[in-house]
N, C-alpha and C positions, 0 to 999 in steps of 0.2 A: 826726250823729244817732245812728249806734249804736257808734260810737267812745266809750270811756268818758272822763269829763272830767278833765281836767288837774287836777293835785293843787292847783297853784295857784291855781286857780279858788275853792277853798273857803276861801284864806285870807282876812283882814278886810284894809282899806286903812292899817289900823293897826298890822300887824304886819313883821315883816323877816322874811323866811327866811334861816336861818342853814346849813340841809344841807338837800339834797334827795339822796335815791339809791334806789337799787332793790335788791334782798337780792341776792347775788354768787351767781354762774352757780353755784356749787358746789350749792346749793340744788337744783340739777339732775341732779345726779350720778346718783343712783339713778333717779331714773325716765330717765334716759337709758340705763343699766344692764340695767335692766328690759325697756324697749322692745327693743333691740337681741336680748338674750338671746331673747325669746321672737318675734321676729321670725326669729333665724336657726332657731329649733326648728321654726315654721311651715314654714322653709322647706326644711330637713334630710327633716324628715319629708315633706312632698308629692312631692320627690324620690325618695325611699324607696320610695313607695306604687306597686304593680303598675297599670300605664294604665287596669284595671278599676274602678279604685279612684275615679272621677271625682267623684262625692259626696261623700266626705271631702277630696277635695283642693280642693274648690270651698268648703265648709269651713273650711277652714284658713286658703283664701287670704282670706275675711271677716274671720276671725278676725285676721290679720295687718295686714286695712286696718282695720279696731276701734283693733288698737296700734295704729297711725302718730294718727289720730284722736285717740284718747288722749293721747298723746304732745305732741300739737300743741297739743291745749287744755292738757296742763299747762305749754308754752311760754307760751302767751299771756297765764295767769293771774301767769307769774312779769312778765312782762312790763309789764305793766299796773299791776303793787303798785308802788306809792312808800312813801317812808317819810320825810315831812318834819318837819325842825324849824323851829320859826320861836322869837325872842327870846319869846312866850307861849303857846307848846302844842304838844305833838309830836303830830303825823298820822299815821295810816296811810289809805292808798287800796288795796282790793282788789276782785276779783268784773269778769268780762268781760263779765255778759248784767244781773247784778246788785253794784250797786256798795253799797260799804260804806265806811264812812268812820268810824274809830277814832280817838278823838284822848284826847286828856290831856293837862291846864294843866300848865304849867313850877311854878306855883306848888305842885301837890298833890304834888311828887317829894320824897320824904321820904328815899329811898337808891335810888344807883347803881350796881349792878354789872354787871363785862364778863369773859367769859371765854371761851379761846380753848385749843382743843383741837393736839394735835402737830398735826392734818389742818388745823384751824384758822389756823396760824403760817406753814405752807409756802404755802395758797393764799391768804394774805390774808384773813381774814373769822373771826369771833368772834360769840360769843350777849351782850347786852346785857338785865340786867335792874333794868328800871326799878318799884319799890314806891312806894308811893302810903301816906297817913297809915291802915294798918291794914284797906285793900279791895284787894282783886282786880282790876285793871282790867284793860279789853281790850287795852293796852299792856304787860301783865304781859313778857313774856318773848319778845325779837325776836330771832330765831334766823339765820345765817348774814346777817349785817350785814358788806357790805365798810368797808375802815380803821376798825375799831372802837376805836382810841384817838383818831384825829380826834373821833368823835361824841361818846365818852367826854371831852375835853376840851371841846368844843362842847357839851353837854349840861349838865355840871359848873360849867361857867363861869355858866352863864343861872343854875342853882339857885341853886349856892351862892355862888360869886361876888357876886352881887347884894348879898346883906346884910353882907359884909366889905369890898366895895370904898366903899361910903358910907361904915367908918368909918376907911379907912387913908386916909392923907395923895395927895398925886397920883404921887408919885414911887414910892410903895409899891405901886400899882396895876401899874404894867407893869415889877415884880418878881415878879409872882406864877411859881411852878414849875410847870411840867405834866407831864405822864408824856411827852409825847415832848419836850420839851425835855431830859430825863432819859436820853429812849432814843438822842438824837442825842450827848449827852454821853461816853454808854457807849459806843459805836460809834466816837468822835474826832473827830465832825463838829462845828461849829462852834454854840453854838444860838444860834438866831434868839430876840428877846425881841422 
């Protein structure tokens, strides 16, 4: 009842999901950062404070259950966000008390791009930005997406894919290249087709 509803919920009986995921812990960093810091300031300072001092330290210590508080709903809101594709329209699901649901047709993806910072590369996770035929959608730009060349393939495939796979032959079809086919290649691994 107050649990927010499965991403899959909203899909049609006619579609596949091709990726469901949730944006990578990193997305957490700083407000993890944040809490901590001014948690241990709370707690430095009431230490500090002469036993006189009971009103500010009572204070503080609100103050310091506010962060944890804080801290907890910005857990749960990561929590809760999905981020699916399905073979005709990528989703988003956010909001714990209020749910929001963002979506945008496979067919309106007019350009894909993904980029991925040094911090980016080491933990896994890159910014994906999907444009639409010359609008701004609420899919505009998803920021700390874990395996973002999975999606980038998975995304790429549904757009563009589609109209070049009708007109190459069948055997031409599962030659196509992808970037991690490429990246397994550079590395000496073996690729899978």
């Amino acid at each position: 009842m107050f649990a927010p509803r499965d991403p899959d919920e909203y899909l049609l009986d006619s579609e596949r999901r091709v990726i469901r995921v949730r944006r990578h812990w990193a997305a957490l960093a700083w407000d993890t950062f944040e809490a901590i810091a001014l948690l241990a300031v709370c707690i430095m300072v009431s230490y500090l404070l002469p036993p006189q001092g009971y009103l500010i330290q009572n204070v503080l210590w609100y103050v310091a259950l506010f962060v944890l508080l804080r801290f907890t709903y910005e857990v749960l809101i990561w929590w809760v966000e999905r981020i699916v594709v399905t073979d005709k329209r990528i989703l988003m699901t956010t909001g714990v008390f209020t749910t929001r649901v963002l979506m945008m047709p496979i067919g309106k993806v007019t350009d894909l791009t993904y980029k991925r910072t040094l911090m980016g590369r080491m933990l896994g996770y890159g910014t994906m930005i999907v444009e639409s035929a010359g609008q701004i959608q609420a899919l505009n730009q998803i920021e700390y997406l874990p395996k973002p060349e999975r999606v980038f393939d998975a995304i790429s495939a549904l757009v563009f894919g589609q109209e070049t796979d009708q007109r190459r032959p069948v055997g031409a079809r599962s030659s196509r290249f992808s970037m991690m086919q490429a990246r397994r290649i550079a590395q000496g691994k073996k690729a899978v087709g």
